[in-house]
N, C-alpha and C positions, 0 to 999 in steps of 0.2 A: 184781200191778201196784201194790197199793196198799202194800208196804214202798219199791218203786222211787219213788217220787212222796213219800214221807212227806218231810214238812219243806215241802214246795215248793208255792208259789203261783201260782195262775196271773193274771194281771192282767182276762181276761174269762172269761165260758163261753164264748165262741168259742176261745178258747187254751188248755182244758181237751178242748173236744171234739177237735181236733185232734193234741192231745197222746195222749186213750185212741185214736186212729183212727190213728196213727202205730205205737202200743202193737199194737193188732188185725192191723194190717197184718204186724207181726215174728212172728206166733203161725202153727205148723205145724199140720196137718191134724190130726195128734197130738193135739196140744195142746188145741184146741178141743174134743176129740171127749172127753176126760180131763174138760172143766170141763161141758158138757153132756150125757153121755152118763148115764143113771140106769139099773144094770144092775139095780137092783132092778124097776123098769119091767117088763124085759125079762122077768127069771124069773117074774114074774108071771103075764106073755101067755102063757109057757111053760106055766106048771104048769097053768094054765086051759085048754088047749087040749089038756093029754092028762089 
């Protein structure tokens, strides 16, 4: 998001919020899951657990 947006101003933080909430809105289950997901986490809970 932040190369889309380089250069550009926004006039409030009402017009920045709106603009990443615009941004969040275009983002696929995928997607989200790819910027949150930590599979190191996971293998973690894995290896602890056997």
């Amino acid at each position: 998001m932040k190369q889309l947006w380089k250069g550009e101003n926004f006039a409030s933080l009402d017009a920045l919020r709106q603009r990443v909430n615009q941004e969040l809105q275009q983002l696929t289950t995928k997607q989200v899951q790819s910027l949150t997901s930590f599979n190191f986490i996971f293998d973690a809970l894995l290896q602890a657990a056997f």
